[in-house]
C-alpha positions in Angstrom: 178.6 107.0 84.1 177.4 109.4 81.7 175.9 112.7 82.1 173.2 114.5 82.1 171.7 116.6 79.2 172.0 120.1 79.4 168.3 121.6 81.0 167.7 117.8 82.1 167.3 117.4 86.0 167.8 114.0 88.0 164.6 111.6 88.8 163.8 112.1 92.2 163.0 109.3 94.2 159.4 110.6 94.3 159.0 110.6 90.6 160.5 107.2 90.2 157.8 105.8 92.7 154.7 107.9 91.2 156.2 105.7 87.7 156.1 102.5 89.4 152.7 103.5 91.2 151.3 104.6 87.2 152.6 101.0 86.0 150.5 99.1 88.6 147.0 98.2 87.5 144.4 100.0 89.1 142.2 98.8 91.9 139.0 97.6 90.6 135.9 100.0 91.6 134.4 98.4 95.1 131.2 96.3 94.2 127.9 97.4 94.4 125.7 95.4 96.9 122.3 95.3 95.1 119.7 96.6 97.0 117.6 94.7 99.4 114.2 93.3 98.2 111.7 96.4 98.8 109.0 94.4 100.7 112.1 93.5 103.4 111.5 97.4 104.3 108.4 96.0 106.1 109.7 93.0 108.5 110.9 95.2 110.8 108.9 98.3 111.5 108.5 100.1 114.7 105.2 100.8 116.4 105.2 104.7 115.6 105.8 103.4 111.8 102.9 100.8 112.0 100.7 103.5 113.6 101.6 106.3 110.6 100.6 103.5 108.1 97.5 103.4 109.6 96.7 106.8 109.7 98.2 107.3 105.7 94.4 107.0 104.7 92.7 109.4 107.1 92.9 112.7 108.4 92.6 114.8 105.1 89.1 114.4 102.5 91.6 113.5 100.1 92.9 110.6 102.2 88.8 109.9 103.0 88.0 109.6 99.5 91.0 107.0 98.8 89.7 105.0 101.5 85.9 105.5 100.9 86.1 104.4 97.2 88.3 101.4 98.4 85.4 100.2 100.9 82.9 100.4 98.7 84.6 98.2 96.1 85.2 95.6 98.8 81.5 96.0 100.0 80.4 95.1 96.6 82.6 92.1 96.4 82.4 91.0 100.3 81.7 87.5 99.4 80.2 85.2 101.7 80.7 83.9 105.1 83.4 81.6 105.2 86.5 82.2 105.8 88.6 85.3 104.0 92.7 86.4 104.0 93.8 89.3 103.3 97.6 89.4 102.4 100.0 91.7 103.2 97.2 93.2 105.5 99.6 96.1 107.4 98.1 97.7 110.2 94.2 96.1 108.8 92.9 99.7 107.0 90.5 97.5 104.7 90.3 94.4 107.1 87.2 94.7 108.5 85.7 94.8 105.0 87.3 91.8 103.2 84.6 89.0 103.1 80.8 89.6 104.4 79.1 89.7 107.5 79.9 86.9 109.6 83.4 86.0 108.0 86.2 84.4 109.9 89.4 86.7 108.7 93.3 85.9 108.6 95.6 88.9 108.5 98.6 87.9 107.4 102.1 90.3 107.0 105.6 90.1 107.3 105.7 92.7 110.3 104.7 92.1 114.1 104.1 95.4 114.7 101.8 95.6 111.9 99.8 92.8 113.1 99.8 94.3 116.6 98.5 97.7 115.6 95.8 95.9 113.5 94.8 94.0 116.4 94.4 97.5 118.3 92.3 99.2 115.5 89.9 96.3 115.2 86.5 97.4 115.0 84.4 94.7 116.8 81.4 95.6 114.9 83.4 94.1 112.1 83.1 90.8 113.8 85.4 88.5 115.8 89.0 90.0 115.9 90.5 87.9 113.0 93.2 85.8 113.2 96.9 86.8 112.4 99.6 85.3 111.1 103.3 86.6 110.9 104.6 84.9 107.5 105.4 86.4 104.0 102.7 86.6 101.2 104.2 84.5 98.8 104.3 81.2 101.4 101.3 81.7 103.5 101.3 78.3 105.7 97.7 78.0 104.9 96.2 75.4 103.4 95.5 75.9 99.6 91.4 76.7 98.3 89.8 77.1 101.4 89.0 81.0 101.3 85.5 82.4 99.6 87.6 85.2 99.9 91.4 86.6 98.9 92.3 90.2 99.0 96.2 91.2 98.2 95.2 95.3 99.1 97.3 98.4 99.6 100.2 97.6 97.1 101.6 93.9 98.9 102.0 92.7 94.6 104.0 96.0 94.0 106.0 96.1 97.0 106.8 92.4 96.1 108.8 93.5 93.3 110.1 91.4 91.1 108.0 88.3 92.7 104.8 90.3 92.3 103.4 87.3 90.1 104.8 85.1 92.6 102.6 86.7 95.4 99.5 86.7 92.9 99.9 83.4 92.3 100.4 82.3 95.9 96.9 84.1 96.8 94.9 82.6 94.1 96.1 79.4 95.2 94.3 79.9 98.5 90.9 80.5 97.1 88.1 78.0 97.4 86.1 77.1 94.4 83.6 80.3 93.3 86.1 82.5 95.4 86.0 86.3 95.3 89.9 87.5 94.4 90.7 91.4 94.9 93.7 92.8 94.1 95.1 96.4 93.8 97.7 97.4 91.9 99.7 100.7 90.7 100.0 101.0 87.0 100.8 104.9 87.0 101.2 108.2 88.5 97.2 109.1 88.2 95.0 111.6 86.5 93.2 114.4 86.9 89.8 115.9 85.0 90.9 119.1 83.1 87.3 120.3 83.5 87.5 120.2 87.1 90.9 121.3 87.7 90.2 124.9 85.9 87.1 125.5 87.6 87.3 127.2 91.3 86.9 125.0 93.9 83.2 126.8 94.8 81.9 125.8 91.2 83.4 122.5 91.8 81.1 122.2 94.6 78.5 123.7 92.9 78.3 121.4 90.0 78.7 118.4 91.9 75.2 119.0 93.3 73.9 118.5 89.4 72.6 114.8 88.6 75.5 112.2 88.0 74.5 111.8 83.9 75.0 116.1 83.7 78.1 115.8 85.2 80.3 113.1 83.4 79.7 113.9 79.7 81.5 117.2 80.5 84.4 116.2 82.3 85.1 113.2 79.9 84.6 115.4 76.9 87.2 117.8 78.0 89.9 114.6 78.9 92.3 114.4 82.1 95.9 114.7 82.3 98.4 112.7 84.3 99.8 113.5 87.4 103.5 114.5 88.1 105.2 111.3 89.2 106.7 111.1 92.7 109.6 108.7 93.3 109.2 105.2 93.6 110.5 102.8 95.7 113.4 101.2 94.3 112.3 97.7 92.8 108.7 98.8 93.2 106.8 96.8 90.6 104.1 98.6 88.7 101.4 95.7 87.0 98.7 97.2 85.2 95.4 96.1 84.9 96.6 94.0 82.0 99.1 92.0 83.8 96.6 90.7 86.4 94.0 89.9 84.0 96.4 87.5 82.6 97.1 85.9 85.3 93.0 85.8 86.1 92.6 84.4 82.9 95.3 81.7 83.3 93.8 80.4 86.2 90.5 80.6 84.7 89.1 83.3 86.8 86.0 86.0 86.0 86.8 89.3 85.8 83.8 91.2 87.6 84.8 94.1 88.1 87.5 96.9 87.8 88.0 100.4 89.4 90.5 103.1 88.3 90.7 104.9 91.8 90.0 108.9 91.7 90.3 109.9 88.1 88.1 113.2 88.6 89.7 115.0 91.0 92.7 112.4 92.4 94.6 114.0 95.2 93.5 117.7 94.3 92.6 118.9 98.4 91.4 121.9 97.2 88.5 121.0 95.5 87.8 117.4 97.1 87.9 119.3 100.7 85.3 121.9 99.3 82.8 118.7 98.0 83.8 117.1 101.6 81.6 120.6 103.0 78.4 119.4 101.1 77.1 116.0 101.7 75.1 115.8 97.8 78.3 117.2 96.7 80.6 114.1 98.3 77.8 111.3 97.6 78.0 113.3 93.8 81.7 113.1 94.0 81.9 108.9 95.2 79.4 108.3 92.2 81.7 110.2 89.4 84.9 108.8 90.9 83.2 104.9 90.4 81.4 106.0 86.6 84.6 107.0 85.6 87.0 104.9 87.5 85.2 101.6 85.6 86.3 103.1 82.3 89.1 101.2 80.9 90.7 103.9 79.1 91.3 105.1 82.7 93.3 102.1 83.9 96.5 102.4 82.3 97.4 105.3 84.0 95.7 104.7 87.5 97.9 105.5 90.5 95.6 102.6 92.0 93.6 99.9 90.2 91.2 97.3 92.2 90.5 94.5 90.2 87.9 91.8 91.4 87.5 88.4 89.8 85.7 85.2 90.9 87.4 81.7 90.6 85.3 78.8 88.8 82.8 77.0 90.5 83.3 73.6 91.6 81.8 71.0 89.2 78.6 69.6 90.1 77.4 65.9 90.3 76.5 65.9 86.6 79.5 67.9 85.3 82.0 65.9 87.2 80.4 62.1 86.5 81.9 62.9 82.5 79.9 61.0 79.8 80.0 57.4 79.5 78.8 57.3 76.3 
């Protein structure tokens, strides 16, 4: 057997298994599980969690003037009496104002406790407490254009992901001929007026009490600047106003209307809490919000864009006989 080289030492039995161990092909990395499709977060929420979603749009003037600007769009866009839905409806926040006076509504959402607290908060001046239906927005079991009105609110096509088409889609479906169609989505992080935002909330105030057309060619002439982004929700789905047009003009629908939500002074609770104080001052504020808001060089960065479109009428008598001729 020979020897060893002088200064050599014998292989351990520990080295010769680390050399085996080396020679072995490594593991391959553990899998990733991709993540769960973000609207799932919804189907099973608690009560306290229903109730909070509720209450995301009150309690603050900056909350109030989220919600405020949101009603009034739907009031201007109530359609008529028949029957309305409003997808992905949570807790019913803008329930109570999708369709007009008189409508029969369906809430429908992917969470029973949503539904439950909805029921709870219903507002009987609203009319009858609607009808609600535990089912996912993209296969309501409802039968296809019977609704004058279809609202897909409070972010139900960006929490869809990457079936947010699929969910518009699904709601236009519904719609009766000459329907009203609302839709919000979330193209950006938002804006704010530069004007506003370096004056003191007191002169804010102030100068809100001025007439609407003294107001706006200052506080467009000085420009707005985005908002710092917060996190979204991973596979959150951000359409612009673009994107649903498309699809609106696809299916051969009007556009009527379009509103960029809070441009002026967005979720700045300094100043919107010191126009809240003044009532001229916060009707001042609602009108600037909408004057700008209906800009469409304010869209693409909108952390909220309501879009409202009307489906075609149904052909009458004349249109429909064709021409013989």
């Amino acid at each position: 057997m020979p020897g060893r080289r002088r200064g050599e030492r014998a292989a351990r039995p520990s080295d010769r298994a680390a050399a085996v161990a080396d020679a072995r092909p490594s593991p391959a990395p553990p899998r990733e599980r991709a993540p769960p499709p973000v609207h799932t977060r919804f189907i099973g929420l608690d009560e306290y969690r229903a109730e909070r979603e509720w209450r995301r749009l009150e309690g603050t003037p900056v909350r109030e003037l989220f919600r405020e600007l949101r009603r009034r769009f739907l009031e201007r866009h109530a359609g008529g009496t028949g029957w309305a839905v409003d997808l992905g409806a949570g807790p019913g926040r803008f329930s109570p104002w999708v369709g007009g006076p008189g409508a029969r509504r369906v809430l429908v959402d992917l969470s029973r406790s949503m539904l439950v607290e909805a029921t709870r908060r219903w507002d009987s001046a609203a009319g009858p407490l609607p009808d609600r239906l535990l089912a996912d927005a993209i296969r309501p079991p409802l039968g296809p254009g019977r609704f004058t009105v279809v609202a897909m609110l409070g972010n139900v096509v960006g929490f869809a992901g990457s079936r947010a088409n699929a969910v518009l889609e699904a709601g236009i479906a519904l719609a009766a001929p000459g329907a009203t169609v609302v839709v919000e989505v979330a193209p950006g992080p938002g804006e704010r007026s530069r004007y506003l935002g370096r004056l003191p909330p007191g002169a804010v105030r102030r100068l809100l009490r001025a007439p609407l057309n003294a107001i706006r060619p200052r506080v467009e002439r000085e420009g707005f600047r985005s908002v710092p982004p917060s996190p979204d929700h991973a596979g959150f789905a951000r359409l612009s106003g673009a994107d649903v047009r498309a699809v609106f003009d696809r299916h051969g629908i009007e556009l009527l209307d379009s509103l960029a939500i809070a441009p002026a002074l967005g979720a700045d609770a300094d100043r919107v809490s010191a126009a809240r104080g003044d009532p001229l001052a916060w009707h001042r504020l609602l009108e600037l919000e909408e004057a700008i808001g209906r800009s469409a060089a304010r869209h693409g960065r909108a952390a909220a864009l309501l879009l409202a479109g009307r489906t075609s009428p149904r052909p009458g008598p004349a249109e429909g006989a064709g021409n013989s001729s």
